[in-house]
Backbone as a printed PyTorch tensor [residue, N CA C, xyz], in Angstrom:
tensor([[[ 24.6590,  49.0200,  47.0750],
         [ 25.2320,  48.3100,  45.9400],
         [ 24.1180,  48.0340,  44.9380]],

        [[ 24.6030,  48.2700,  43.8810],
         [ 23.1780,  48.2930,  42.4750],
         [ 23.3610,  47.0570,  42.2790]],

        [[ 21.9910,  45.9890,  41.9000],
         [ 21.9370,  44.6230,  41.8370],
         [ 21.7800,  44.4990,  40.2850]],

        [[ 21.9340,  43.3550,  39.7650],
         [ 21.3830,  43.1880,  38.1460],
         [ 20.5380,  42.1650,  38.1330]],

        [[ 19.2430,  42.3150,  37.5640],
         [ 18.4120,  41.0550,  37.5090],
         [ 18.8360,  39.9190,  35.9790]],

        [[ 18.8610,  38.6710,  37.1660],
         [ 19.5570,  37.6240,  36.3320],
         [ 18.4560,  36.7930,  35.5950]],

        [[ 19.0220,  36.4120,  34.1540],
         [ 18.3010,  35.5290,  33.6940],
         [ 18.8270,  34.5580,  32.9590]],

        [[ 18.8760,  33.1830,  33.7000],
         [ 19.6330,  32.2540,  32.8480],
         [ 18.9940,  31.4300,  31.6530]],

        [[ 19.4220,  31.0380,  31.0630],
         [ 19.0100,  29.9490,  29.9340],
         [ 19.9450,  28.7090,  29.7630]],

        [[ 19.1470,  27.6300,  29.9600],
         [ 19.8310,  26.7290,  29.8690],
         [ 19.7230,  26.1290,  28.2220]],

        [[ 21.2150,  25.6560,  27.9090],
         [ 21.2900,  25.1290,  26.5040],
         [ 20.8500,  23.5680,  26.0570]],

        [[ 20.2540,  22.9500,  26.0440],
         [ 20.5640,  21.3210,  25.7750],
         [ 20.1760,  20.4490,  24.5050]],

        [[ 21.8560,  20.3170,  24.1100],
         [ 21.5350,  20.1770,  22.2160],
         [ 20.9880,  19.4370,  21.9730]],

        [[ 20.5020,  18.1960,  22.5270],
         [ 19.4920,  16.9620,  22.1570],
         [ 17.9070,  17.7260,  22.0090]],

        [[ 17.7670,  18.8350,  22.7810],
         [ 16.3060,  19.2700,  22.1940],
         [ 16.3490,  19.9560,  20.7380]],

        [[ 15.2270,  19.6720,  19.9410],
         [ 15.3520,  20.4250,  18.6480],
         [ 15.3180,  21.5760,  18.7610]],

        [[ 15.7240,  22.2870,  17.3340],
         [ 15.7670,  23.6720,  16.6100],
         [ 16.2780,  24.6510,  18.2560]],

        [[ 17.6330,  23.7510,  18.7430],
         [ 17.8960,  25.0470,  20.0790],
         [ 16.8330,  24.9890,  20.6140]],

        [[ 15.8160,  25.0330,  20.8950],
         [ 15.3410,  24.6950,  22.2020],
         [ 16.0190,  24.9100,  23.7430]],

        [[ 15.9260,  26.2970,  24.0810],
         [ 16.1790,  27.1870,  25.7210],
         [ 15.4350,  26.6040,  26.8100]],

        [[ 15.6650,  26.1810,  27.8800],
         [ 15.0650,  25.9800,  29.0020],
         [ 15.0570,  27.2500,  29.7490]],

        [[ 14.6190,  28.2440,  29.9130],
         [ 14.1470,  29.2000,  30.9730],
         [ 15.0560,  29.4750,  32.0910]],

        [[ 15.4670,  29.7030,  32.9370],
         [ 15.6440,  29.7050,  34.2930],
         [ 15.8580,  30.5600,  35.3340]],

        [[ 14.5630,  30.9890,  35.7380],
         [ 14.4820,  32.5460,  36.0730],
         [ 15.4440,  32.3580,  37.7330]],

        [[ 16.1880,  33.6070,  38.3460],
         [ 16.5060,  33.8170,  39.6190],
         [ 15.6910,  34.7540,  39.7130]],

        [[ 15.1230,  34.9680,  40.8850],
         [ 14.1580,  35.7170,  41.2560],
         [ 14.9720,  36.8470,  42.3890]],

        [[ 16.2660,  36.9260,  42.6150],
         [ 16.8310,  37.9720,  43.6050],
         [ 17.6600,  38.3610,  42.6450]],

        [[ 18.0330,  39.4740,  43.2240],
         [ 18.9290,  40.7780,  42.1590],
         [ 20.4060,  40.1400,  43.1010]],

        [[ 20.8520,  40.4820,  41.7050],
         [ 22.8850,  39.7540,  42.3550],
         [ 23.8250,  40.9980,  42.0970]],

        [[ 24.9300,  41.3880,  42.8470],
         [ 25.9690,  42.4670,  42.5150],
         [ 25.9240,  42.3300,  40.7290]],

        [[ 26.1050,  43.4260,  40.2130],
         [ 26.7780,  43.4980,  38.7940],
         [ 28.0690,  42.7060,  38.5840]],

        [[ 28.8840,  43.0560,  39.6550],
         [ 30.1740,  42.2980,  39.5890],
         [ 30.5280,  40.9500,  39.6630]],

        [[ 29.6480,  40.1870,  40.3280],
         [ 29.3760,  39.2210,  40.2440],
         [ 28.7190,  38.0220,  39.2050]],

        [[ 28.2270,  39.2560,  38.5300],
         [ 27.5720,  38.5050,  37.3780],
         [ 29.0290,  38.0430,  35.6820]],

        [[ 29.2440,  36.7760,  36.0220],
         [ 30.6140,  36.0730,  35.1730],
         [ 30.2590,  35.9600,  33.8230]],

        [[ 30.4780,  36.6310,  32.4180],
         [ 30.3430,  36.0870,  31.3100],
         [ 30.9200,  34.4350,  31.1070]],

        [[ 30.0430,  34.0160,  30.2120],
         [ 30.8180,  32.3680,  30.3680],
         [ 31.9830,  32.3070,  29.9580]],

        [[ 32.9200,  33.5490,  29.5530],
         [ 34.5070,  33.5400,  29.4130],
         [ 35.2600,  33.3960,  30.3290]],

        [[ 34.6360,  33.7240,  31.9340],
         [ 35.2380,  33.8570,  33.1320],
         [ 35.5440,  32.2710,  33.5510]],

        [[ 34.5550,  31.6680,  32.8790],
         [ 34.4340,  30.5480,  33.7300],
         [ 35.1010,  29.1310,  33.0360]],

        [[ 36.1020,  29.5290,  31.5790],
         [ 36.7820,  28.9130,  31.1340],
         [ 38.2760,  29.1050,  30.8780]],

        [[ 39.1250,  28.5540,  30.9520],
         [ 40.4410,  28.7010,  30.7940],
         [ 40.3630,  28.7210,  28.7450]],

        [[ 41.1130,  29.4400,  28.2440],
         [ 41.4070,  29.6370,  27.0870],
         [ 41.1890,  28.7450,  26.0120]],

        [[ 42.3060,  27.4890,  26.2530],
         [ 41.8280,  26.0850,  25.7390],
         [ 40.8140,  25.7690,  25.7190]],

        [[ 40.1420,  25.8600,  26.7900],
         [ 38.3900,  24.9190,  27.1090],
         [ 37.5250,  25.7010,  26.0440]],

        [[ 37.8020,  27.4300,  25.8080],
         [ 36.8830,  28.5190,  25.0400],
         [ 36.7220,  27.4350,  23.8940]],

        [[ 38.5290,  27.5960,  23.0250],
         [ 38.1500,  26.7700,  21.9540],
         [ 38.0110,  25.6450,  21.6470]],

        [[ 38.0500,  24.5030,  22.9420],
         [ 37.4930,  23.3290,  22.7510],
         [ 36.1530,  23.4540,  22.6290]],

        [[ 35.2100,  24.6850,  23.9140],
         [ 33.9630,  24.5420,  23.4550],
         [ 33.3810,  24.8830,  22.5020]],

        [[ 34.0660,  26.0060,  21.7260],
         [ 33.8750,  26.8320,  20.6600],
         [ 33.6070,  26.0120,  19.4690]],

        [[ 35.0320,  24.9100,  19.0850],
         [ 34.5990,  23.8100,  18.1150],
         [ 33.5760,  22.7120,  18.3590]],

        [[ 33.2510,  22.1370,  19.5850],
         [ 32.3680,  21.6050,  19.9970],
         [ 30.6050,  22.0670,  19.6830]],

        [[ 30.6450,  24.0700,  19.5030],
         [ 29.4270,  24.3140,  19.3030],
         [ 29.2580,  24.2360,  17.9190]],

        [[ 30.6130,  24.6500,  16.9140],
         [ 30.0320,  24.4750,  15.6800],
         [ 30.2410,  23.5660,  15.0480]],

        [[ 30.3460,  21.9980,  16.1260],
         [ 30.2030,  21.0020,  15.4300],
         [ 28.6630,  21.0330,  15.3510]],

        [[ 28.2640,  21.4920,  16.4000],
         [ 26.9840,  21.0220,  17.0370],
         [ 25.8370,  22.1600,  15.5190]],

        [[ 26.6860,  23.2430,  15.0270],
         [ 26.0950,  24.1700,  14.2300],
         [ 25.9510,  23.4230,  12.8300]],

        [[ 27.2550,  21.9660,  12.7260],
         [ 27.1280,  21.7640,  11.3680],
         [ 28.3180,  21.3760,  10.8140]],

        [[ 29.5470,  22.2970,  11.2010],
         [ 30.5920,  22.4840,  10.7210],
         [ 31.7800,  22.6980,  11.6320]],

        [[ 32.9570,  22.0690,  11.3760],
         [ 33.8850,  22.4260,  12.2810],
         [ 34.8440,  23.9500,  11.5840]],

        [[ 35.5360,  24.3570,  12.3910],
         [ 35.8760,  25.3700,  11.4400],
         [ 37.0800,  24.9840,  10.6490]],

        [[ 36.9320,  25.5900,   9.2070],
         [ 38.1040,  25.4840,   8.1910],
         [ 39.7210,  25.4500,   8.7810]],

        [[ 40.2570,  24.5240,   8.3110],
         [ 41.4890,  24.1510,   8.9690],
         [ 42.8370,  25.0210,   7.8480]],

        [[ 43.4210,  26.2930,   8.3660],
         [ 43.7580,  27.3270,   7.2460],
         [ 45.5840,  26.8610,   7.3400]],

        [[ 45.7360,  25.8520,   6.2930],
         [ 47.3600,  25.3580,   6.1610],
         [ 48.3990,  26.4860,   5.9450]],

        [[ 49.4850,  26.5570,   6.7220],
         [ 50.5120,  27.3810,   6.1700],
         [ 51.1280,  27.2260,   4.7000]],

        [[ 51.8910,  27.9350,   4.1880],
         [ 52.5030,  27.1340,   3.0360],
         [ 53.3300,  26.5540,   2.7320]],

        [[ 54.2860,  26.2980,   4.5150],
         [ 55.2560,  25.3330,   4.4840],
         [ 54.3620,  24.2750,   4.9720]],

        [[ 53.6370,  23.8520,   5.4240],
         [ 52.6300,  22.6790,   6.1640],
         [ 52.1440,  22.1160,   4.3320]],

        [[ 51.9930,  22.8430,   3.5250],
         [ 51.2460,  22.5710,   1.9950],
         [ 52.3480,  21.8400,   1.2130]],

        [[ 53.6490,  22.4930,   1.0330],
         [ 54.9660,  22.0750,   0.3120],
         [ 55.4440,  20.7720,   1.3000]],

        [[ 55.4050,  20.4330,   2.6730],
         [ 55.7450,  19.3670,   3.2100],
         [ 54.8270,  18.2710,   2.8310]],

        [[ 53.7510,  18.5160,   2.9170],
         [ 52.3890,  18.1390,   1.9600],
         [ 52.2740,  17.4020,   0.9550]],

        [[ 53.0320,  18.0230,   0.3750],
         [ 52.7380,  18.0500,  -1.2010],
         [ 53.9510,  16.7770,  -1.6390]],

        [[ 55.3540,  17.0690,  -0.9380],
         [ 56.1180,  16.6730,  -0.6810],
         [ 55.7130,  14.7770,  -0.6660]],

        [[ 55.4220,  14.5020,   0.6660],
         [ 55.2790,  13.3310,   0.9160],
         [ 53.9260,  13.0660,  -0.3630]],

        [[ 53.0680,  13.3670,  -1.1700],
         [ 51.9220,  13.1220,  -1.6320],
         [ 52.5860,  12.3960,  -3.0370]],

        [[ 53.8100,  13.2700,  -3.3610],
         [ 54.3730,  12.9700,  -4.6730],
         [ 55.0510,  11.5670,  -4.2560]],

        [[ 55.6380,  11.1490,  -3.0850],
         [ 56.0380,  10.0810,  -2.9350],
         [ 55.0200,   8.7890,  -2.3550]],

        [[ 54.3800,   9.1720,  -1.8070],
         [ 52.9620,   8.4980,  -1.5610],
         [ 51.5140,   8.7800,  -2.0510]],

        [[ 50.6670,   8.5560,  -2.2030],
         [ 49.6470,   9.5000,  -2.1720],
         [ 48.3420,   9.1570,  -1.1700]],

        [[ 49.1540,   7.4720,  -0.8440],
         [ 47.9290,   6.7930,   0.5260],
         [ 48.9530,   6.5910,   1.7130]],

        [[ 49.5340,   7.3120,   2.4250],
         [ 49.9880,   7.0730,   3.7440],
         [ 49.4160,   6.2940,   4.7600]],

        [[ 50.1270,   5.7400,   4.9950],
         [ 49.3360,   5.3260,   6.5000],
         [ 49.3470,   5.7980,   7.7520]],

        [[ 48.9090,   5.3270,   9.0610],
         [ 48.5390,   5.8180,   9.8520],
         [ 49.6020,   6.5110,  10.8220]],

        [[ 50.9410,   5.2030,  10.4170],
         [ 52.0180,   5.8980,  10.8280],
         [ 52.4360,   7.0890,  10.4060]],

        [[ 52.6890,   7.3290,   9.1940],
         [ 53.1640,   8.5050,   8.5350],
         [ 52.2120,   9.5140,   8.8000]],

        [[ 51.0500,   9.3550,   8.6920],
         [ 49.7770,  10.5650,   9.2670],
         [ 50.4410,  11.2780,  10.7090]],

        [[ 50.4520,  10.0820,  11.5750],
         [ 50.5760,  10.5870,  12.5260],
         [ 52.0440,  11.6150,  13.1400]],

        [[ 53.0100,  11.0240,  12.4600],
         [ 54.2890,  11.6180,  12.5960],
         [ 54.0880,  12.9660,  11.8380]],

        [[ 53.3090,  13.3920,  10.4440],
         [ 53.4760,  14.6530,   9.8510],
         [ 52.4470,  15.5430,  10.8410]],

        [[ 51.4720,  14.6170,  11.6100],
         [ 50.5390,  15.6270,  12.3000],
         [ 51.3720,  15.9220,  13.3710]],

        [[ 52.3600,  15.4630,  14.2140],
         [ 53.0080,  16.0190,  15.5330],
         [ 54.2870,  17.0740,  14.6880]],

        [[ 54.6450,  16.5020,  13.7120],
         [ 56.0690,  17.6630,  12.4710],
         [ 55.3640,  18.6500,  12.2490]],

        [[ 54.0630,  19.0320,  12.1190],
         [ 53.6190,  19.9930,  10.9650],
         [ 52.1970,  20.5960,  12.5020]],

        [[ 52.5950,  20.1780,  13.7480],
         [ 51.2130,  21.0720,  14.2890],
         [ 49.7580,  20.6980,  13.9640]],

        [[ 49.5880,  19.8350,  13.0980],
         [ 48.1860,  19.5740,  12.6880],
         [ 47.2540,  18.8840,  13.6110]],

        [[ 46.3710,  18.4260,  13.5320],
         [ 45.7840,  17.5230,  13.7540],
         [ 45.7900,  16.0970,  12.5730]],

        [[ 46.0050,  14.8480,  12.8400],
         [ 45.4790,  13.5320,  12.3740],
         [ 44.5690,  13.4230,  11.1630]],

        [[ 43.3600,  13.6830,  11.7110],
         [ 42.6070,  13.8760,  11.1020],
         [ 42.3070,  14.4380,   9.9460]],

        [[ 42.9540,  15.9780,   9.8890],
         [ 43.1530,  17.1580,   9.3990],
         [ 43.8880,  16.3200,   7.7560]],

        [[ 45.0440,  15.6250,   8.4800],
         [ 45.7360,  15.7400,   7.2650],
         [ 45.5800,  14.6170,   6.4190]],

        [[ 44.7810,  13.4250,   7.0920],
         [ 44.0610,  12.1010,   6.2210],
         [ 43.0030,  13.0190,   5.2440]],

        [[ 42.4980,  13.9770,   6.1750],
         [ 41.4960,  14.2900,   4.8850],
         [ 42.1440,  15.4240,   3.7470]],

        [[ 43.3280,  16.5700,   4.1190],
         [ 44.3320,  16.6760,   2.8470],
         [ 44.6560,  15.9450,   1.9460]],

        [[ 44.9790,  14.3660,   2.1920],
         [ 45.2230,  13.9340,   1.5460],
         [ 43.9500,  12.9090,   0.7000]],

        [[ 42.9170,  13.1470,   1.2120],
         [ 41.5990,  12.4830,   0.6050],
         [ 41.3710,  14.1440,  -0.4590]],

        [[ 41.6190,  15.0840,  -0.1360],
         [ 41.2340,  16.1080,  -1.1770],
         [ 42.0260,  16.0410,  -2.1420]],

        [[ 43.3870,  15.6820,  -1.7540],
         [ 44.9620,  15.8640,  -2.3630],
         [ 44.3750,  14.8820,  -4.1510]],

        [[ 44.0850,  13.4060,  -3.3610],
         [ 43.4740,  12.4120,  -4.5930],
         [ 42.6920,  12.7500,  -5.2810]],

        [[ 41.4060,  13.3710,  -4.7470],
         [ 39.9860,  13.8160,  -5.5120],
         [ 40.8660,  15.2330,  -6.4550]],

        [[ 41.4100,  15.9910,  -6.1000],
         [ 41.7530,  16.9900,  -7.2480],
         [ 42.6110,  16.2860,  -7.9930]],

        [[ 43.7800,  15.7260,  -8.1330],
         [ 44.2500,  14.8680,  -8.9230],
         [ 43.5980,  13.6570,  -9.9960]],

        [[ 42.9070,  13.0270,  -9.2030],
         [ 41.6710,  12.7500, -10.0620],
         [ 40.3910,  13.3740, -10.9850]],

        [[ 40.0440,  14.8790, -10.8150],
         [ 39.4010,  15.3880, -11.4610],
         [ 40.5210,  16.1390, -12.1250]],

        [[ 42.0860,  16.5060, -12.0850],
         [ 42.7440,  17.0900, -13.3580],
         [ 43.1320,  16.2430, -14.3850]],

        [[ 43.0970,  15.1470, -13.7060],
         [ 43.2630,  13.6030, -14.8040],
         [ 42.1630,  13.6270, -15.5310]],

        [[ 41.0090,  13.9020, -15.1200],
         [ 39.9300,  14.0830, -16.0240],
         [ 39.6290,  14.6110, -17.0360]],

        [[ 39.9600,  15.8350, -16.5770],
         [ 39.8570,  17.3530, -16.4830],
         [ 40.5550,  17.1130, -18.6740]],

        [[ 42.1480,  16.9140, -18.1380],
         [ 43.3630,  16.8890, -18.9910],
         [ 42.6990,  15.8080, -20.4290]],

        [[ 42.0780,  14.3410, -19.6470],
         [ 41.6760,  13.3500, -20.7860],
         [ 40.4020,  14.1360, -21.5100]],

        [[ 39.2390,  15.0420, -20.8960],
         [ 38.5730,  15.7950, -21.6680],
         [ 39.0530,  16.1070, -22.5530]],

        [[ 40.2330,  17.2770, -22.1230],
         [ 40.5820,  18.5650, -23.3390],
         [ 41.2820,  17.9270, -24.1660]],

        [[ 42.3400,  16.4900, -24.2570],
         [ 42.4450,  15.6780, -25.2520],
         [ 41.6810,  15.2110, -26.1610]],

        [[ 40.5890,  14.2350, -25.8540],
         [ 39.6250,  13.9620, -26.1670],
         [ 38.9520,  15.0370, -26.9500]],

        [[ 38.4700,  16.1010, -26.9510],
         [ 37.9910,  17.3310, -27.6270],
         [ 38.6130,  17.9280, -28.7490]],

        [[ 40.2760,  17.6380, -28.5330],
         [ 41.4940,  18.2250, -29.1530],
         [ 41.4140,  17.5140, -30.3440]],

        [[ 41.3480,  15.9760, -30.3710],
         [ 40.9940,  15.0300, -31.3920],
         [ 40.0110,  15.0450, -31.7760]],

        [[ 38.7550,  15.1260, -31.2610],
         [ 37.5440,  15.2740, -31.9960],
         [ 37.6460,  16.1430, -33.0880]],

        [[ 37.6630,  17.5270, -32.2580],
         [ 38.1130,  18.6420, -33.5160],
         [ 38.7520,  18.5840, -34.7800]],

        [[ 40.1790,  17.8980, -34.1740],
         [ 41.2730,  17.4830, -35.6770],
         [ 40.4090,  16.6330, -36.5340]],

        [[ 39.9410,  15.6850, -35.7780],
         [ 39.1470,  14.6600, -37.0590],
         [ 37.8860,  15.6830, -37.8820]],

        [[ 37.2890,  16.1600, -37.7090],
         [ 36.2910,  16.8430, -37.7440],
         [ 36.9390,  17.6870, -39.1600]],

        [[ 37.6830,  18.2060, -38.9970],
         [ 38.8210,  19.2150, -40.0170],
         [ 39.2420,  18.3100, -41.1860]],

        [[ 39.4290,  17.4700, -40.9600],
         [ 40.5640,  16.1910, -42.2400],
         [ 39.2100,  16.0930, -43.2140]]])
């Protein structure tokens, strides 16, 4: 039976810049035996650990809304635009989301509404300048 020489590395995120711990086996193990760390997680756990590493990278990954999840969205935003925790929580179990996910939709939902309010009093503001400027 052909052996594969193993070499582990241990991960531990509290050391800086990644920082590997070594960890040599010194005997040759079956090929077959040797488990990618996919073997050794059930599906769920992949992408629990998966978001767990790129929290650990920086970033969780982009949360990509359907466009009925956006129009239900959008929906309650026109009638509210600060929900509370109740209503969060009921559109996150209606809509599949996460909680979280959709407090901060609706923290983006305000900030763009607030910069087209801006946005709009600029090009007014400019619109009149101009006219006066002309007379």
């Amino acid at each position: 039976m052909k052996g594969k020489e193993v070499n582990l590395c241990l991960h531990v995120p509290s050391l800086p810049n990644g920082i590997s711990l070594p960890c040599t086996v010194d005997h040759s193990v079956p090929e077959e035996s040797v488990l990618k760390y996919e073997d050794y997680f059930l599906a769920s756990e992949r992408l629990s650990l998966k978001r767990e590493l790129s929290w650990y990278r920086g970033r969780r990954p982009r949360t990509a809304f359907t466009q009925n999840q956006i129009e239900v969205l959008e929906n309650v935003f026109r009638v509210n635009c600060y929900p509370g925790i109740d209503i969060r929580e009921d559109l996150a179990q209606k809509l599949n989301l996460e909680e979280d996910r959709i407090q901060i939709w609706f923290q983006n939902r305000r900030a763009k509404l607030k910069r087209s309010h801006r946005e709009s009093q600029f090009l007014m503001a400019k619109k009149n300048f101009n006219t006066d400027l002309l007379e």
